[in-house]
PyMOL CGO cylinders between C-alpha atoms (Angstrom):
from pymol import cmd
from pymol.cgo import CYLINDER

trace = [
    CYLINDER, 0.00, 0.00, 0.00, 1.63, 3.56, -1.32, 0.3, 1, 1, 1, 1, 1, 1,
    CYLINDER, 1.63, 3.56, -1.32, 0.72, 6.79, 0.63, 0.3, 1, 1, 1, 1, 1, 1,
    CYLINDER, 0.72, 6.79, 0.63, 0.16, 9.72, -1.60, 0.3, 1, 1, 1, 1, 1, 1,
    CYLINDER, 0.16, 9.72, -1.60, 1.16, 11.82, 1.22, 0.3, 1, 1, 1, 1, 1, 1,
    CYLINDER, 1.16, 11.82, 1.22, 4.86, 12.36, 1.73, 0.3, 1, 1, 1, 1, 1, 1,
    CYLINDER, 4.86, 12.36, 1.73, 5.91, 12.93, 5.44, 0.3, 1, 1, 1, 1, 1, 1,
    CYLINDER, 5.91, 12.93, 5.44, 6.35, 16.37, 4.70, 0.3, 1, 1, 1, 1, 1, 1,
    CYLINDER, 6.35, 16.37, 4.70, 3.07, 17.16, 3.81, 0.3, 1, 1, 1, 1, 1, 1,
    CYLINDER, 3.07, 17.16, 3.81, 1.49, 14.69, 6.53, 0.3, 1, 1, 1, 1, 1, 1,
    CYLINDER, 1.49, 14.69, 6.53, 3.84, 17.26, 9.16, 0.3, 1, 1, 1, 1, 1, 1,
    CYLINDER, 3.84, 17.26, 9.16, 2.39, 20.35, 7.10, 0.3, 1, 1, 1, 1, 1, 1,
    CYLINDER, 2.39, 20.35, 7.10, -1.05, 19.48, 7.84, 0.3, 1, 1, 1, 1, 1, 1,
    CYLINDER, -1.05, 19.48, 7.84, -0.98, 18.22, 11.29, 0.3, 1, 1, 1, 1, 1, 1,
    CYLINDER, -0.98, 18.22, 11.29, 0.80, 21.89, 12.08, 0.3, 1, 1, 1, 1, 1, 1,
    CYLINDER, 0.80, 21.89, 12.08, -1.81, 23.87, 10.10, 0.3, 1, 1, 1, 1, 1, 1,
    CYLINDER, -1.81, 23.87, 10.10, -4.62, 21.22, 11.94, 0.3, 1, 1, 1, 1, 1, 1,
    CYLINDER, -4.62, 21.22, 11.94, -3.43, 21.95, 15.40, 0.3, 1, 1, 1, 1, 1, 1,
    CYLINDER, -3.43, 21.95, 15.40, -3.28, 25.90, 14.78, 0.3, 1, 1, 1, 1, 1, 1,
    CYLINDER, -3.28, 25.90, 14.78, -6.63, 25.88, 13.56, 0.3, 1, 1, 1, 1, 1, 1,
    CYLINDER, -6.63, 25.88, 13.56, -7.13, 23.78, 16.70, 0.3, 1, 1, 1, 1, 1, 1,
    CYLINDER, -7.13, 23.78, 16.70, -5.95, 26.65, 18.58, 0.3, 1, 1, 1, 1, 1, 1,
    CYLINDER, -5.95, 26.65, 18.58, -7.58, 29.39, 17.12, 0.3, 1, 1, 1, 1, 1, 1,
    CYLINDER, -7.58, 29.39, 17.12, -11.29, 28.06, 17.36, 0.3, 1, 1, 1, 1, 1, 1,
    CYLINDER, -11.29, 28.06, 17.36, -10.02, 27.04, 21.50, 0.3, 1, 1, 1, 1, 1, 1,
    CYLINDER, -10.02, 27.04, 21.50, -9.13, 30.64, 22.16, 0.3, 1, 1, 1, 1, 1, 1,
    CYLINDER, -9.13, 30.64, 22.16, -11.97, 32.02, 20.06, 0.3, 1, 1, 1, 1, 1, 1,
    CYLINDER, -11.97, 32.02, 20.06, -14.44, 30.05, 22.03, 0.3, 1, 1, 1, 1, 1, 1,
    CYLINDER, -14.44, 30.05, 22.03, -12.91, 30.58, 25.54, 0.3, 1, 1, 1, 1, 1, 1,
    CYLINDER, -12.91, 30.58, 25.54, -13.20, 34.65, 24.38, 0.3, 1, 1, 1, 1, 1, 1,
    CYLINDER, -13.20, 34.65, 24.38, -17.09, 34.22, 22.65, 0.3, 1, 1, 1, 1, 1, 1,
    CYLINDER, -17.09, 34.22, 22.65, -17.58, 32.17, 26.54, 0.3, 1, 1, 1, 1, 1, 1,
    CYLINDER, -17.58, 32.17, 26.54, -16.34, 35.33, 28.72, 0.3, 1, 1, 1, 1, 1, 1,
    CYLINDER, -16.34, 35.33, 28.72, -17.82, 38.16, 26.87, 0.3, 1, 1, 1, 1, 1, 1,
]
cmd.load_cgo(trace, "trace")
């Protein structure tokens, strides 16, 4: 079984994944407290 992904791109996306992550975490915690 071939992976299209390479390991770079699999690293790319779990990085851009886990700042998205991030983002909607914070912007919920700040949507919360107002």
């Amino acid at each position: 079984m071939v992976s299209s992904l390479t390991q770079a791109e699999v690293l790319i996306a779990l990085v851009v994944a886990a700042h998205a992550g991030v983002l909607a975490v914070r912007l919920a915690a700040s949507l919360y407290r107002a």
